[in-house]
Backbone bond lengths (Angstrom), bond angles and torsions (degrees), N, CA, C in turn:
res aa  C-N    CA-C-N  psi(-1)  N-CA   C-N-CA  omega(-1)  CA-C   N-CA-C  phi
1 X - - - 1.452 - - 1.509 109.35 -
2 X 1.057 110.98 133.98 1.443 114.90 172.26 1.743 109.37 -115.25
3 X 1.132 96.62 133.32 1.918 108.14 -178.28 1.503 107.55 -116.77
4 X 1.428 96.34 113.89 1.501 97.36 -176.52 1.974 120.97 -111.78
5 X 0.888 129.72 98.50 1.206 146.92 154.66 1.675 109.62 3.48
6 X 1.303 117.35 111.40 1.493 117.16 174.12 1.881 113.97 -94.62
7 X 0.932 110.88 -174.51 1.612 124.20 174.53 1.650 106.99 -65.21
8 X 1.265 130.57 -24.55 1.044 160.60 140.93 1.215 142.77 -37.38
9 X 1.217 142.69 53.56 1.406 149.47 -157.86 1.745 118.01 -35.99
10 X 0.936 138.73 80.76 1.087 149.57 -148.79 1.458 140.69 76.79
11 X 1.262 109.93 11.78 1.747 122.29 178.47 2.166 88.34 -101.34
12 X 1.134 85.71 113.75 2.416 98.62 177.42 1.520 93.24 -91.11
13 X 0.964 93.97 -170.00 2.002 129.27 -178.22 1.438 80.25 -154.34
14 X 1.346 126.73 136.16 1.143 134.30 146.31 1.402 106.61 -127.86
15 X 1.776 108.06 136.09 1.397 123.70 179.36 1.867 102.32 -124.35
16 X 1.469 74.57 120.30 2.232 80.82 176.65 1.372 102.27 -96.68
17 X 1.319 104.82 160.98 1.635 126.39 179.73 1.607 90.09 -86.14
18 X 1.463 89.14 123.08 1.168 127.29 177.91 1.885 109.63 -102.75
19 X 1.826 85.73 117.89 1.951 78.16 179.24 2.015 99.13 -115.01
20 X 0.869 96.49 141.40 1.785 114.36 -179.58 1.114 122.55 -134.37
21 X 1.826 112.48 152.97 1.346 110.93 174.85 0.975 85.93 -176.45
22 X 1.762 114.24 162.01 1.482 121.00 -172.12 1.327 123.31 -46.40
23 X 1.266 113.78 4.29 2.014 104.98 164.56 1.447 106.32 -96.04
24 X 1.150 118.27 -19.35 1.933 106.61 -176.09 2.116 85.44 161.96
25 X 1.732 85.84 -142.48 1.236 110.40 -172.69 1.235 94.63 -143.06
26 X 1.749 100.65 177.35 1.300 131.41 -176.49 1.362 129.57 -158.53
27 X 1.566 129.54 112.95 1.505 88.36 -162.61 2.101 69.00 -161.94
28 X 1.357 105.48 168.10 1.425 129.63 -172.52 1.199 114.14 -103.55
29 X 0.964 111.67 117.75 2.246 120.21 -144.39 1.658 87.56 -103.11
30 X 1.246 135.30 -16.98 2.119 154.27 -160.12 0.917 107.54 172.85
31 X 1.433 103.44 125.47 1.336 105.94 142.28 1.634 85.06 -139.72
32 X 1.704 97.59 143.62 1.819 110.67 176.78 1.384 118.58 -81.96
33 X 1.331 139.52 12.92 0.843 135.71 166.89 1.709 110.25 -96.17
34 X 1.874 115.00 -41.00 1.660 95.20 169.19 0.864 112.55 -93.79
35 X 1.774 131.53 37.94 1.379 135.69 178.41 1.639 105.65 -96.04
36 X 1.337 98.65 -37.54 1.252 118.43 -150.14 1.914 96.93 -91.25
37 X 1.412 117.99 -26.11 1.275 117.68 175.36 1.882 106.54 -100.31
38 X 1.455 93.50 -4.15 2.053 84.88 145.31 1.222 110.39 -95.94
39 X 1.344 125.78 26.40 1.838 102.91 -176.78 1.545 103.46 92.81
40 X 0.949 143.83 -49.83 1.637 132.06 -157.76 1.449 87.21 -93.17
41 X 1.617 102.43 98.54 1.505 111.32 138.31 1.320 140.11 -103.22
42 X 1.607 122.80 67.15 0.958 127.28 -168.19 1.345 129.70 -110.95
43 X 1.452 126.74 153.52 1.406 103.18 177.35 1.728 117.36 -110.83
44 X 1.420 123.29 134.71 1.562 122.85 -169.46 1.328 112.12 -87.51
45 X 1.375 121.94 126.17 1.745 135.61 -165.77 1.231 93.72 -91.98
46 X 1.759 117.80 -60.05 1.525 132.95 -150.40 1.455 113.70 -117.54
47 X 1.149 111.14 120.69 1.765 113.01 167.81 1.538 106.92 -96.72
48 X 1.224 117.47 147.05 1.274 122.97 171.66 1.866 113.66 -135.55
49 X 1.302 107.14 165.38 1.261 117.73 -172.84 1.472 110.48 -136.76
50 X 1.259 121.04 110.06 1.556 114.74 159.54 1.157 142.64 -127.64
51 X 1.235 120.52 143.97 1.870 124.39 -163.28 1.471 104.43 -91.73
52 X 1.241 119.71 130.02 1.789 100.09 163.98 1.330 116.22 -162.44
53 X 0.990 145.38 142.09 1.890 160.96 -172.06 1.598 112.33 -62.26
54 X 1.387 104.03 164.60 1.185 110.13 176.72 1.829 115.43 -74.09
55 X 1.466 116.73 130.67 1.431 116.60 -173.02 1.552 111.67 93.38
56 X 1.611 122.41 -4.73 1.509 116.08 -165.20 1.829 93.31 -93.31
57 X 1.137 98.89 133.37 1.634 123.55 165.79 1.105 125.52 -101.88
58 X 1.341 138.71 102.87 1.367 134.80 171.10 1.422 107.45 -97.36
59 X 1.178 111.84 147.48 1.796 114.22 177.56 1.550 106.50 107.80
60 X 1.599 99.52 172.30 1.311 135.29 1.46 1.665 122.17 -71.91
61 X 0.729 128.18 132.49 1.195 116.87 -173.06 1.719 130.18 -137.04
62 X 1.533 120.19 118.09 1.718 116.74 -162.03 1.409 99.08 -127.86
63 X 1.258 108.58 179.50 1.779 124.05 161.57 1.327 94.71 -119.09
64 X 2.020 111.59 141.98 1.533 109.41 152.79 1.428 76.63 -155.51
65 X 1.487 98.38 153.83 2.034 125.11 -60.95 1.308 114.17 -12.45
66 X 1.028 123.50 -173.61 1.881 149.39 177.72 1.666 97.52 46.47
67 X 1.445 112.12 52.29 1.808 96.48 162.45 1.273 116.24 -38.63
68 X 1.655 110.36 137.86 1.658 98.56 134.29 1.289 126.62 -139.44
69 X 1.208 109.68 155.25 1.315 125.84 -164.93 1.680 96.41 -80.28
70 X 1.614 110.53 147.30 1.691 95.73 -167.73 2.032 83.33 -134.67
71 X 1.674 85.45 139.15 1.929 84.36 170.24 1.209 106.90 -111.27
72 X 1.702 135.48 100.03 1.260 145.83 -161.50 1.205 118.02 -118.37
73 X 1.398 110.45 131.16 1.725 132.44 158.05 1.443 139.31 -164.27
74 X 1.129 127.01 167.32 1.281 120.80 -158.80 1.148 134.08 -109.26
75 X 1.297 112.45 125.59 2.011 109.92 -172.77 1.358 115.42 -68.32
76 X 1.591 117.15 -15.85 1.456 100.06 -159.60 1.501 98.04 -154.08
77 X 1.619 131.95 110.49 1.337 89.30 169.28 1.714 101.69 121.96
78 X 0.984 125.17 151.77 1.878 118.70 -176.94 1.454 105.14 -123.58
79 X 1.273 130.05 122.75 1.733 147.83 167.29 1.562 106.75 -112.21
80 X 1.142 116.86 150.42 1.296 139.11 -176.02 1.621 100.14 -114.92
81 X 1.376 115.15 84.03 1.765 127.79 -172.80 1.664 96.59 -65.29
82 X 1.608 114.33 145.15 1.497 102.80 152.59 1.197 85.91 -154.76
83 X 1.169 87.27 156.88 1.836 128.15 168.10 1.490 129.84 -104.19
84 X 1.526 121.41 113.00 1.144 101.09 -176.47 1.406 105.42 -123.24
85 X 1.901 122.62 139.28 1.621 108.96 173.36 1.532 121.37 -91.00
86 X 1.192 89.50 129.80 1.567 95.09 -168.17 1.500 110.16 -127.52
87 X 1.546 122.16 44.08 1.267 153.46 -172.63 2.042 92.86 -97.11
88 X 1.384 92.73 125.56 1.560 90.02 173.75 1.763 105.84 -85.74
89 X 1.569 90.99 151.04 1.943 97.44 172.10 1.977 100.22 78.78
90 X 1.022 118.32 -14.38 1.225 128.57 177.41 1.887 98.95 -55.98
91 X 1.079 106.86 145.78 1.717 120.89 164.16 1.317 113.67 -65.43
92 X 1.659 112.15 -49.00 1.710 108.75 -179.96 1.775 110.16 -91.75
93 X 1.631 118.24 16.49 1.222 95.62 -163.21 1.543 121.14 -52.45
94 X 1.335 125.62 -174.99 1.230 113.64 -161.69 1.655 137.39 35.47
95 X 1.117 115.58 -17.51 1.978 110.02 173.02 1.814 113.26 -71.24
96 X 1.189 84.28 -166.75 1.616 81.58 -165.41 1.598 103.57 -151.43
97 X 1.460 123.61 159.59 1.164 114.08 -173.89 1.733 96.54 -133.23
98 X 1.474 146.33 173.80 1.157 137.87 151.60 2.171 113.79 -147.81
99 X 0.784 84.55 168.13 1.599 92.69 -159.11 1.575 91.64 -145.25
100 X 1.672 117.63 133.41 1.400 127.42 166.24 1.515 91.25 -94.95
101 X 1.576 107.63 128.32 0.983 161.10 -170.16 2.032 100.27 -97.20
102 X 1.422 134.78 118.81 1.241 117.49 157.21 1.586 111.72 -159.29
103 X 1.290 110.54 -173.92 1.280 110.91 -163.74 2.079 100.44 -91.11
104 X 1.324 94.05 -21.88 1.158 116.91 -176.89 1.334 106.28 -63.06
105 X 1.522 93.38 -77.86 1.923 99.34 -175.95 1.620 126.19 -66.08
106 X 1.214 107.80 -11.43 1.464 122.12 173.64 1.179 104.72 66.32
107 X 1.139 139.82 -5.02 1.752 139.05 168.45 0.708 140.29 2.65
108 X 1.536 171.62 29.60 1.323 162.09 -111.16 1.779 103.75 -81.66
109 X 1.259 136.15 155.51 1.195 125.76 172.41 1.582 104.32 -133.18
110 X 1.053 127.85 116.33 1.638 123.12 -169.82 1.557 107.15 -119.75
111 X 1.980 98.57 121.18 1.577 124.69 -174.11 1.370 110.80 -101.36
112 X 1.413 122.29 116.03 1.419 110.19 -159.47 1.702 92.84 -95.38
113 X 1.547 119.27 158.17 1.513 111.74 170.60 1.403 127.90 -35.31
114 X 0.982 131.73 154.98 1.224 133.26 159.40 2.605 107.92 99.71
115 X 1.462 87.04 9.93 1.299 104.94 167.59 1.218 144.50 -135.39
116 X 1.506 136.54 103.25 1.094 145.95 -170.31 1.935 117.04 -22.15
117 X 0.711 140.52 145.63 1.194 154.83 -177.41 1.748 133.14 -125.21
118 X 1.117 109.83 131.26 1.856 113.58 -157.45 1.679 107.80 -166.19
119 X 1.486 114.52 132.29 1.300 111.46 169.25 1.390 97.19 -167.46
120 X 1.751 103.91 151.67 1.463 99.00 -165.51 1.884 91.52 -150.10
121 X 1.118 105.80 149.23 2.104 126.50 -156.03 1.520 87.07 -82.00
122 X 1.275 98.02 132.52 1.756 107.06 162.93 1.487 106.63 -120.42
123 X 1.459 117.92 -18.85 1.778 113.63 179.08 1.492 91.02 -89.59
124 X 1.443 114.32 -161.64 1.442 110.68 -130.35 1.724 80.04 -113.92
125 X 1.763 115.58 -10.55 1.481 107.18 157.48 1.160 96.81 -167.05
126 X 1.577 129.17 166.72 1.753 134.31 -159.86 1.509 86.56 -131.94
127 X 1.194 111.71 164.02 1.659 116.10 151.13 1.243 95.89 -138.96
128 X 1.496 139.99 114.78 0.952 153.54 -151.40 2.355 104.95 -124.73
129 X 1.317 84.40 130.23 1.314 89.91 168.57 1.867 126.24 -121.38
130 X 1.253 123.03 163.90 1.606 117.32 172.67 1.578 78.76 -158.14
131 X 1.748 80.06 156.11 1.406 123.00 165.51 1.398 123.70 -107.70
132 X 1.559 142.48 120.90 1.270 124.86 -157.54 1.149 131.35 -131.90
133 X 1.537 127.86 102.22 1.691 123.27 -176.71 1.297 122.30 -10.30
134 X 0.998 112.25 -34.74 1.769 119.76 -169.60 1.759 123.81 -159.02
135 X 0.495 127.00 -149.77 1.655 111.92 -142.56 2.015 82.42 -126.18
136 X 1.304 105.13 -163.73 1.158 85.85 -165.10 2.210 94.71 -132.85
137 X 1.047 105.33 147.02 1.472 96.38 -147.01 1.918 86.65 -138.35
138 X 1.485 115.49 93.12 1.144 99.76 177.85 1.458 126.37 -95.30
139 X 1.763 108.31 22.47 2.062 105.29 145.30 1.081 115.13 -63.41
140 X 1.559 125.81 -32.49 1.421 122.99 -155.64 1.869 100.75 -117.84
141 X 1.317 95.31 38.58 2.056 101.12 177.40 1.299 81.24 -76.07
142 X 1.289 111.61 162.75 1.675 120.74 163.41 2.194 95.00 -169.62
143 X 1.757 95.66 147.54 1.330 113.63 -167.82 1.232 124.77 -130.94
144 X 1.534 125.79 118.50 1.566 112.52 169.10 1.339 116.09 -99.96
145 X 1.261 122.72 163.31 1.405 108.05 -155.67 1.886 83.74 -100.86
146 X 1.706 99.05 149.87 1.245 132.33 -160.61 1.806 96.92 -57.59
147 X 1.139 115.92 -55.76 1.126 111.71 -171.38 2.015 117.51 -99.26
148 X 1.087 123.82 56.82 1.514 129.76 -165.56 1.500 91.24 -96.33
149 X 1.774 97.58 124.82 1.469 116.94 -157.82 1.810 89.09 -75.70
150 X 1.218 129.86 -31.83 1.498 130.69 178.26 1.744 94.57 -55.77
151 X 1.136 126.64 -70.87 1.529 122.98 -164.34 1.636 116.83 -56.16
152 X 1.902 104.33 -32.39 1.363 100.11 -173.59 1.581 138.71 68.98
153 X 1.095 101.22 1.71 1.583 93.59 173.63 1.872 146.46 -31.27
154 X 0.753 134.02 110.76 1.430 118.99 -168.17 1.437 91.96 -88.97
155 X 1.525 97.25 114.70 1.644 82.15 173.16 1.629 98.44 -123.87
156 X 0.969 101.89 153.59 1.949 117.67 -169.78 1.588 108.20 -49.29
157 X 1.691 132.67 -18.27 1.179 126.09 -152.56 1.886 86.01 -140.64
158 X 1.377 112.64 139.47 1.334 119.41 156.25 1.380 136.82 -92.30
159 X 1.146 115.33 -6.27 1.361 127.21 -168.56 1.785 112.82 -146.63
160 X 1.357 110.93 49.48 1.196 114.60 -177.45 1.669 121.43 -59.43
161 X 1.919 113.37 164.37 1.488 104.28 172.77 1.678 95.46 -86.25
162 X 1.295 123.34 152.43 0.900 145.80 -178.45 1.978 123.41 -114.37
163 X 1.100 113.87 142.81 1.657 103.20 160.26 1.376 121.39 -68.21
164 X 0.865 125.17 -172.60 1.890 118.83 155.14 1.403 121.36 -74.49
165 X 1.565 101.18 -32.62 1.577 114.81 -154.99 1.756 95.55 -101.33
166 X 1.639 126.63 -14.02 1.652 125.81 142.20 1.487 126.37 -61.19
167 X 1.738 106.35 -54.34 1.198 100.01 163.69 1.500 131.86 -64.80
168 X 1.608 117.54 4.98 1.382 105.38 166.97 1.553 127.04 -125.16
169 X 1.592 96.74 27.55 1.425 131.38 -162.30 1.956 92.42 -76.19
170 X 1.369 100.96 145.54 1.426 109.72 -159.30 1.288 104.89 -100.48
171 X 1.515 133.62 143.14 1.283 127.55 162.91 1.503 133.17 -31.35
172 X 1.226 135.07 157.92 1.147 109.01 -175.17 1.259 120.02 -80.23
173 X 1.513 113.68 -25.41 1.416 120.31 174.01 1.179 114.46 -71.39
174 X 1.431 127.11 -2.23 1.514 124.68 173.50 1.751 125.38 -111.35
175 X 2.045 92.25 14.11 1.169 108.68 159.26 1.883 127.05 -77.36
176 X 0.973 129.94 106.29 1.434 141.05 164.47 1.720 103.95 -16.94
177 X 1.030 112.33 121.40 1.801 114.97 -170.14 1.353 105.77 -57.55
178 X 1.595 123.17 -27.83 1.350 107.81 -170.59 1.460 96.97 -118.64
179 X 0.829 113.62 57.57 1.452 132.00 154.25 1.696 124.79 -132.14
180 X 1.695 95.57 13.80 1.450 121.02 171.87 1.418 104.85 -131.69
181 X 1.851 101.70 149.21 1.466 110.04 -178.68 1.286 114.37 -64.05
182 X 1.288 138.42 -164.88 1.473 141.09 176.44 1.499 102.20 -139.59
183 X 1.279 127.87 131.21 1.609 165.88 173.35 1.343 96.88 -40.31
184 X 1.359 139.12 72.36 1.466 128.57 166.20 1.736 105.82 -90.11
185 X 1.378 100.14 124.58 1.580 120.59 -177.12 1.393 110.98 -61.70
């Protein structure tokens, strides 16, 4: 496995050695021991699974209280992953990081707590998976809206499908401070 370091102080790309041959592939999606000597020592409560179309955007999307940190990639299908930190007092608050996500490259992309979350389908459908620090707690859902001209994102699609509850996702500056994590050094 190789763990590669983003612009981002703790958001990886991890790419596993992939072995193949005319029956398929094979390759080791975790293991916690070379997780844990890149830095991610975490433990996963929640698996999730998601289906989604070409142009669909989910995100940004966090918990505060009960962050979780999510280790995501995709079985089927190409997403444009991003990460955004949205930790107050933080050095990168507000920037953003993104990682192509595919069925091809097998990628893993790992979001540690305390960062907003967003990815949106450019093949014609994704099936997208994450792994999750913590369980999933919808008092403490919280949303920035996908396109906040302060964060900037370039994201591959202009006119994405949306939820209701993305499209009415609030700037970040018009998030309530304690309804954001806090920057521990």
């Amino acid at each position: 496995m190789k763990f590669i370091k983003t612009s981002l102080p703790g958001c990886m790309v991890i790419e596993p050695q992939v072995f193949g041959d005319t029956r398929g592939f094979f390759y080791e999606s975790y293991n916690e021991g070379k997780f844990r000597e890149a830095g991610i020592d975490r433990r996963f409560v929640q698996s999730n699974v998601s289906r989604s179309s070409r142009g669909v955007l989910r995100g940004l999307h966090y918990q505060w209280p009960h962050p979780q940190g999510k280790l995501v990639s995709v079985l089927e299908g190409e997403v444009y992953d991003v990460a955004v930190d949205i930790r107050r007092g933080s050095p990168t608050f507000g920037q953003w990081t993104a990682v192509m996500l595919t069925g091809q490259n097998h990628r893993h992309f790992w979001i540690p707590e305390g960062f907003a979350h967003g990815f949106c389908v450019v093949s014609e459908r994704a099936t997208f998976t994450y792994q999750c620090t913590d369980l999933y707690h919808p008092e403490t859902d919280g949303g920035v809206s996908w396109n906040d001209p302060a964060i900037g994102i370039d994201w591959p699609i202009s006119e994405p499908l949306l939820s209701d509850k993305d499209a009415r996702a609030p700037l970040l500056c018009d998030v309530a401070a304690e309804r954001l994590p806090e920057f521990e050094p």
